[in-house]
C-alpha positions in Angstrom: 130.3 92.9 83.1 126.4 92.7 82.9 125.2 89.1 82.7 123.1 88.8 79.1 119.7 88.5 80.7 120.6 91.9 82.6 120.3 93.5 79.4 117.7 95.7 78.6 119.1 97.3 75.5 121.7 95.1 73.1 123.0 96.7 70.1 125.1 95.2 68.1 127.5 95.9 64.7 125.6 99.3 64.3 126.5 101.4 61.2 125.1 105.0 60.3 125.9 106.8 57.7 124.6 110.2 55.9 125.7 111.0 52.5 129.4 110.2 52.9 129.8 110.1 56.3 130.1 107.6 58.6 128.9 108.4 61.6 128.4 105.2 63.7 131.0 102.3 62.4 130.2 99.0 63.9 129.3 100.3 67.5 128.3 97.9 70.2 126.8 98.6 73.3 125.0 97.3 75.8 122.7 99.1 78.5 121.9 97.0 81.8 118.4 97.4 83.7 118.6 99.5 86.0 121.3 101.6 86.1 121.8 105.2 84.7 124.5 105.1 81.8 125.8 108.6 80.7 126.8 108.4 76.9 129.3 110.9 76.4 131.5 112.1 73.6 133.2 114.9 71.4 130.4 117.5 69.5 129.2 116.0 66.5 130.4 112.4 67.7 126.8 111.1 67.1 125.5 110.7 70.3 122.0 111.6 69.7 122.3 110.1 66.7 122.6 106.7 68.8 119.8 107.6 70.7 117.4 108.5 67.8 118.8 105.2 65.9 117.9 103.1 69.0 114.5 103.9 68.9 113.7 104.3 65.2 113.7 108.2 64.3 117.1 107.3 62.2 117.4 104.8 59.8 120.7 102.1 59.9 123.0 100.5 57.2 123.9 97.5 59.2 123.7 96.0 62.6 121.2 94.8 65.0 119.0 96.1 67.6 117.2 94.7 70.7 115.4 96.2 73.5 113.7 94.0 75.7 115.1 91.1 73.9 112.9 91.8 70.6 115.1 92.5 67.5 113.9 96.0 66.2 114.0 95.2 62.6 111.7 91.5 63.2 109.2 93.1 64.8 105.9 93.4 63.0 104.0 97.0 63.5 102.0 95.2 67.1 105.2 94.2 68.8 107.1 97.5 68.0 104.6 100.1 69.5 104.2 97.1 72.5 107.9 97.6 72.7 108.1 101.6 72.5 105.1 101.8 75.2 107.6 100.7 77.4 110.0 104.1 76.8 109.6 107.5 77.2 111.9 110.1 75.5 113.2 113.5 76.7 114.3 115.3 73.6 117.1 118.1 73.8 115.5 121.6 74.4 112.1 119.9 75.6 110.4 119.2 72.2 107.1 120.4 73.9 104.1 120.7 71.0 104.0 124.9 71.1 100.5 124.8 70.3 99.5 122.5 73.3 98.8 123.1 76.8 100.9 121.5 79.7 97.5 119.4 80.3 97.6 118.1 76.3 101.2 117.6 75.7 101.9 115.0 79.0 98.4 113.3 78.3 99.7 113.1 74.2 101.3 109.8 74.8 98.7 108.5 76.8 96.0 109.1 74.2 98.3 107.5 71.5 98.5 104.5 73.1 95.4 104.2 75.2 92.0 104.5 75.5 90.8 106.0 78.8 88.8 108.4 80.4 89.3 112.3 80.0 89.1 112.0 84.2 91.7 109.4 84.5 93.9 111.6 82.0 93.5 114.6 83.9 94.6 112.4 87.0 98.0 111.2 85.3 98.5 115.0 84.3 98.6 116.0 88.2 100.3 112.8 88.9 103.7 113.1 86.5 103.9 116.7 87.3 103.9 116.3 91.3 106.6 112.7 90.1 108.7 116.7 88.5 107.9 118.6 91.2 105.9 120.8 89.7 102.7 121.9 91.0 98.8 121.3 89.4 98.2 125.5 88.4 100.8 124.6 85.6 99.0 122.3 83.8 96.7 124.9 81.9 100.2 126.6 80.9 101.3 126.8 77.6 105.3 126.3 76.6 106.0 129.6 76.2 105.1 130.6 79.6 107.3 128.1 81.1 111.5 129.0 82.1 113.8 126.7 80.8 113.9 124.6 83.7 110.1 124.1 83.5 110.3 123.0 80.4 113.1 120.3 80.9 110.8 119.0 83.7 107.1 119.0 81.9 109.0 117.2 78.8 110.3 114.5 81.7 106.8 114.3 82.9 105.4 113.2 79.4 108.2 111.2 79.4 106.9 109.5 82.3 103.5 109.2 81.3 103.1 105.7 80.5 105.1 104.9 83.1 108.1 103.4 81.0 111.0 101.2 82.0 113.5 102.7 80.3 113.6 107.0 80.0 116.1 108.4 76.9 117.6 111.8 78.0 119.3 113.7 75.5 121.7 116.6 77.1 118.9 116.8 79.8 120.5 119.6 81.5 121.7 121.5 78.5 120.5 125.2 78.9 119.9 124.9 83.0 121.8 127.2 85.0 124.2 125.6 87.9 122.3 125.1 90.5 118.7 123.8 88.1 121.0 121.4 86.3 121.9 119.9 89.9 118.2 120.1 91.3 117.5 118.3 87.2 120.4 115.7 88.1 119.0 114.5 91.7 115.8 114.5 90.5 116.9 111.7 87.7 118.3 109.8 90.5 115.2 110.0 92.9 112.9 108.7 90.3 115.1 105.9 89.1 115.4 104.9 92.8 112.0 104.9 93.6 110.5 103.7 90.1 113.4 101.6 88.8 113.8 102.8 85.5 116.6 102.0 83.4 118.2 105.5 82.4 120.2 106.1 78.6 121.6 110.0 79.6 123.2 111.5 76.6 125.4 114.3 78.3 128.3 116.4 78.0 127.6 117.9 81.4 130.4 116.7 83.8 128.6 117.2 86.7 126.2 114.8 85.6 128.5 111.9 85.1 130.0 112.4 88.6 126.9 112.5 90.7 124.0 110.7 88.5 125.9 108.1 86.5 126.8 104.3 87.5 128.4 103.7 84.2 129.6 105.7 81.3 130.3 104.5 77.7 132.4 107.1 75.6 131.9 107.4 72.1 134.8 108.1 69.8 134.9 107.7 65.6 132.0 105.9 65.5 132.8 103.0 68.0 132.7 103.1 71.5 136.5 103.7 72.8 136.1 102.8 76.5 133.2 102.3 79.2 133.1 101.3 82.7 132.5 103.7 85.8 134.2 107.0 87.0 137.4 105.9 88.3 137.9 103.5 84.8 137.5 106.7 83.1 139.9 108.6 85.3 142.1 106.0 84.5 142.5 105.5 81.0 145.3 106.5 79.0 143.1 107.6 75.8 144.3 111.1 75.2 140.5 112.5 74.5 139.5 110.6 77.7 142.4 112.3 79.7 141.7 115.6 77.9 137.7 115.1 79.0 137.8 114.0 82.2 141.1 115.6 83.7 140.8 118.9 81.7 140.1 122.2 83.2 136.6 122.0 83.2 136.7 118.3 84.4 139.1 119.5 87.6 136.2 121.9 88.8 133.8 119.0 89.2 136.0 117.4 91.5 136.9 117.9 94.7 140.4 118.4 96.5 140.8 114.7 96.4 139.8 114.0 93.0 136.4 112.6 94.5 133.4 114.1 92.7 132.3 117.6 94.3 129.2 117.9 96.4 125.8 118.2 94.7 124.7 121.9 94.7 121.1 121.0 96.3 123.0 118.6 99.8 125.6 122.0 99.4 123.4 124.6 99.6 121.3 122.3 102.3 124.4 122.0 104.7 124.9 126.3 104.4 121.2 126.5 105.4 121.5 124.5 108.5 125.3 125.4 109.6 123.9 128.6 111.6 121.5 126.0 113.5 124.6 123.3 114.3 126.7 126.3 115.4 124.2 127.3 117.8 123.3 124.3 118.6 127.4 123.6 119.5 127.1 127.0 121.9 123.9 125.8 123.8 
């Protein structure tokens, strides 16, 4: 269990409903700092919705939310946007401004909330994309000249822009092939090592919750039905939660020995340099 000051988000009693139905009924949940939870659950569950509640795109019927120990609904116009400097979102499919460059959508946020220099802004540009892995020649790109996998990682980079503590992904690999949803996944992990962000991953992508997740809260008629790490999942007897995460799909992300399966970037990196060990063995 996290301690209460180790929690960065704290929601509490949460109830969403459209028309007639209910789509969140009373949901608590808690998000540690620090750590990278996956949020999973069935299509249509209200996962995003969640998200997009936690930080204000979706109004609630009841319940209380903090993040960074200010209560949402208190806090006068000042304290919110002090409060939502301190996130960055990464909406499914991108949500990159079509009618922007690479340059003007990452330095959007920036200009929003700050007042600087068009030098210094052209600086943070170069900066988030090399944090992505991308190099500077994008930056004059538009969206539509971007792959799929660009785009997931120039959204991440506006994301990043003001460098947040806490980054919302929703189904950040949705739409990646394989092998860019692995590269996506380790990249996550890198930058929540090295800049220790707090990580809310809305997924359905099993892969992800093996290899990039410390904790994962399941969401299940409106309430959360069990959380805790892997082998807690594994372990539950809740028949969605056994259909999930020992279905058909859910055996290929593990290994032989029910372990999670190795990431596709150390995979391919141990066929790349098995020629040089064997001959390395002959010498």
């Amino acid at each position: 269990m996290l301690a209460a000051n180790d929690h960065i988000i704290r929601v509490r009693d949460l109830t969403v409903q459209f028309g007639k139905t209910r789509v969140l009924d009373g949901l608590d949940l808690d998000v540690g700092r620090g750590e990278i939870l996956g949020f999973v659950g069935a299509s249509g569950a209200g996962k995003s919705v969640l998200m997009r509640t936690i930080i204000g795109l979706v109004p609630k019927m009841g319940g209380t939310i903090e993040v960074f120990g200010t209560d949402m609904d208190e806090a006068n116009r000042k304290e919110r946007r002090r409060v939502e400097r301190r996130w960055g979102i990464l909406f499914q499919h991108g949500a990159l401004f079509s009618s922007l460059s690479v340059r003007q959508n990452i330095q959007f946020p920036v200009r929003e909330y700050l007042k600087v220099s068009q030098r210094l802004l052209d600086e943070i540009t170069i900066a988030k994309l090399g944090m992505v892995g991308l190099k500077p020649e994008i930056a004059d790109r538009s969206p539509s000249q971007l792959s799929g996998g660009q785009i997931k990682r120039v959204a991440l980079a506006r994301a990043l822009a003001l460098d947040p503590e806490i980054v919302f992904l929703d189904e950040p690999t949705s739409g990646l092939d394989p092998i860019g949803a692995g590269d996506f996944d380790e990249l996550v992990m890198t930058l929540q090592r090295t800049l220790g962000l707090t990580v809310f991953m809305v997924t359905h992508d099993l892969d992800s919750l093996h290899t990039a997740c410390n904790r994962i809260a399941v969401l299940g008629a409106g309430k959360i039905l069990e959380q805790g790490s892997m082998q807690t999942m594994l372990a539950s007897q809740h028949p969605w939660l056994r259909e999930y995460f020992h279905g058909k799909r859910a055996r290929s992300a593990l290994g032989a020995s029910g372990t999670p399966a190795v990431p596709p970037a150390i995979a391919r990196l141990s066929e790349q340099m098995a020629p040089q060990l064997r001959a390395s063995e002959q010498d």
